[in-house]
N, C-alpha and C positions, 0 to 999 in steps of 0.2 A: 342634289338640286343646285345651280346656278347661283351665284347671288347676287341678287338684282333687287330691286324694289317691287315689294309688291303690296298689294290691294291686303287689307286685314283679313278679308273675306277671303281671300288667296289664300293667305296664311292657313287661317280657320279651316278649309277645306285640306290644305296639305296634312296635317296634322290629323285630322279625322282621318284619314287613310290608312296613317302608320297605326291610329289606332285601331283600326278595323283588319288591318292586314296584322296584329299583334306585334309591331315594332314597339307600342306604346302600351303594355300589357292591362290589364285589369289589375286593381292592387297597387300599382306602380304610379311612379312621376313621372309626368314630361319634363325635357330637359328644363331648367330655371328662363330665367326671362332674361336675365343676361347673355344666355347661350343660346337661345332664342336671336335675341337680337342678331348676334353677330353670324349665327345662323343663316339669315335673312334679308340681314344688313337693311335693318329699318330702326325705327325710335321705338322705345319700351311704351310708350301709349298705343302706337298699333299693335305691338304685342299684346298687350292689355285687353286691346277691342275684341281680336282673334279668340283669346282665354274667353271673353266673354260669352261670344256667340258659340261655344264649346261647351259652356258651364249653362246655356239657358238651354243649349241641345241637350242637354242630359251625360256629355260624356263624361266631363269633368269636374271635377269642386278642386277651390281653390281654398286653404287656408291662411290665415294671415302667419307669416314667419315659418310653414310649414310645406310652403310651395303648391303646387299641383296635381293630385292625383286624379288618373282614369277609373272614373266608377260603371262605366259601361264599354262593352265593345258590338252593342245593336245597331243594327241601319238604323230600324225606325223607331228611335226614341222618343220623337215629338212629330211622328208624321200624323199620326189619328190620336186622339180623344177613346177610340175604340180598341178594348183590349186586345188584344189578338187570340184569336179560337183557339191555336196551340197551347198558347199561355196559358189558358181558361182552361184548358182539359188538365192541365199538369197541378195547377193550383187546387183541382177537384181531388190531387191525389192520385192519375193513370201515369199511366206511360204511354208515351210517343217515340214510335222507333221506323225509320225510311229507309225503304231498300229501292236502288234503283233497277230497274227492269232492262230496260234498253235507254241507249243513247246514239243516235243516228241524224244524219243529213236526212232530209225528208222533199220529193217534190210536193207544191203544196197542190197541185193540180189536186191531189186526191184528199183534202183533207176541205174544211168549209170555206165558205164565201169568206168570211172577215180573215181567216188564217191567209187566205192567197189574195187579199186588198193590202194586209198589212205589211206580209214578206216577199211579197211578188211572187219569184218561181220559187225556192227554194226558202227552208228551214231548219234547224235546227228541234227536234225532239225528244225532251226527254220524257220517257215514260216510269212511275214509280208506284211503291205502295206503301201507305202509313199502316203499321201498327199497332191500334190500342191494347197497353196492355198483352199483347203477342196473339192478336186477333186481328185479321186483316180486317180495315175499317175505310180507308178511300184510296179509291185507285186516281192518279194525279195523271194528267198528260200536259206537258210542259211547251208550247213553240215558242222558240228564241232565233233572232235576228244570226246571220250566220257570221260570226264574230270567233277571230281566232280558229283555232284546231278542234276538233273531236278531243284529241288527246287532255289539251288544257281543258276543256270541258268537263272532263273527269273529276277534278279538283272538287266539283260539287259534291264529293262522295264526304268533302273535311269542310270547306268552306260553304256560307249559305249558296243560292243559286244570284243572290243579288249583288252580293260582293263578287262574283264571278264579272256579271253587266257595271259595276263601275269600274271594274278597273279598264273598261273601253270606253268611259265616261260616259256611261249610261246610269245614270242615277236617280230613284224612282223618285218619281214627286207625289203622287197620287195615287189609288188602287179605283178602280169602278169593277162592281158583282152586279149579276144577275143571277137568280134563281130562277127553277124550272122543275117540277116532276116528270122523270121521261120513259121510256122503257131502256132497259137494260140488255146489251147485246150478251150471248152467251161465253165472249168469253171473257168479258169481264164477270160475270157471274161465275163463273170459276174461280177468278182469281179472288174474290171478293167470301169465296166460300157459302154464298147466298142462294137461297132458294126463289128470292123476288122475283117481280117484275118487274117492279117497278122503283126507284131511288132519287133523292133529293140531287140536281145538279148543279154545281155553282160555275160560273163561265165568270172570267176574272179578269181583264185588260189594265194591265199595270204602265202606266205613264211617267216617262221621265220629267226631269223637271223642265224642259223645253216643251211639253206636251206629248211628245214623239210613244207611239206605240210600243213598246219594248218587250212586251212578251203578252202570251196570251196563254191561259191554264185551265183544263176543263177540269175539273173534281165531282167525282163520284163518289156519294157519302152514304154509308149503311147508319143510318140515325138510329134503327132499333138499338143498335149499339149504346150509340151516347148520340143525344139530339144537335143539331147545329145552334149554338148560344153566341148572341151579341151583346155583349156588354159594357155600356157608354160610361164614361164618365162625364159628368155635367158641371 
């Protein structure tokens, strides 16, 4: 990076990056505030503000005379109050394990009304399946804004699908769900190993922090399995 002057917020965000991209590991220090500074080329009180809004996001804690350590490397450490379903299953004791299916350019002509309002002609598609436990449990289908290569795409096989969308500064701000019970086409009933009908739907519109639509995910959830749980903290 340059060195210029910049916003703490600036800072703040650069630094989360390396932490998310693993330049700033889990376990580990960010570099001190004097290297920082000179880093940056600003005064150690911006430093300070940046550390700050890092340490109330959940990445960092700071000790006095023991510097900065990375105690997360999550997107969303402080985006919801609500734990996260995956979380919630793993804490019960299962296992979560994603295999992806397909990864393709998509017209959206054939795919719903909101898919082809939100990406016009074209999409990005990944299709996947969770897991439980080593029991197929949701079948995922992913549309993402056509950003970068198929190839770099791939990368979601190591990194989340979210840190893929910011590093084109797509950065979620919000999730909005809807549920639905629907019928089940046959060959997700395949995949799915199920003899249903019928299964719980979740349609998911993930918002950046400019509001912008950034992906849209439909999930198809066998609950016989394990139920869909939301659990708030207040």
């Amino acid at each position: 990076m340059k060195r210029k002057k910049l916003l703490y917020a600036d800072i703040a965000d650069d630094i989360r990056k390396n932490i998310l991209n693993g330049i700033y590991a889990v376990g580990e220090q960010i570099p001190t505030e004097n290297e920082l500074e000179e880093k940056y080329s600003v005064s150690k009180i911006t430093i300070r503000k940046a550390i700050e809004i890092l340490a109330v996001d959940g990445y960092v804690e700071k000790k006095s005379g023991k510097g900065t350590t990375v105690i997360s490397d999550r997107l969303f450490n402080k985006l919801s109050k609500a734990a996260s379903f995956s979380s919630i299953i793993e804490m019960n004791g299962h296992k979560l394990r994603k295999e992806i299916l397909t990864i393709e350019e998509v017209q959206t002509i054939n795919e719903d009304d909101d898919i082809q309002k939100t990406f016009k002609d074209k999409a990005y598609k990944v299709t996947r399946i969770y897991y439980l436990d080593e029991e197929p449990y949701i079948y995922f289908e992913h549309f993402l804004p056509v950003l970068g290569t198929i190839e770099a795409l791939k990368q979601i096989e190591k990194v989340s699908l979210y840190k893929w969308l910011a590093e084109f500064n797509k950065n979620v701000g919000r999730f909005q769900d809807s549920f639905e019970v629907v019928k089940i086409e046959d060959s997700v009933k395949e995949k799915l190993s199920i003899a249903h009908t019928h299964l719980l739907k979740r349609v998911r519109k993930t918002f950046s922090t400019t509001n912008e639509i950034i992906e849209i995910s439909h999930a198809i959830y066998d609950t016989s399995k394990y139920p869909y749980i939301i659990d708030y903290e207040v």
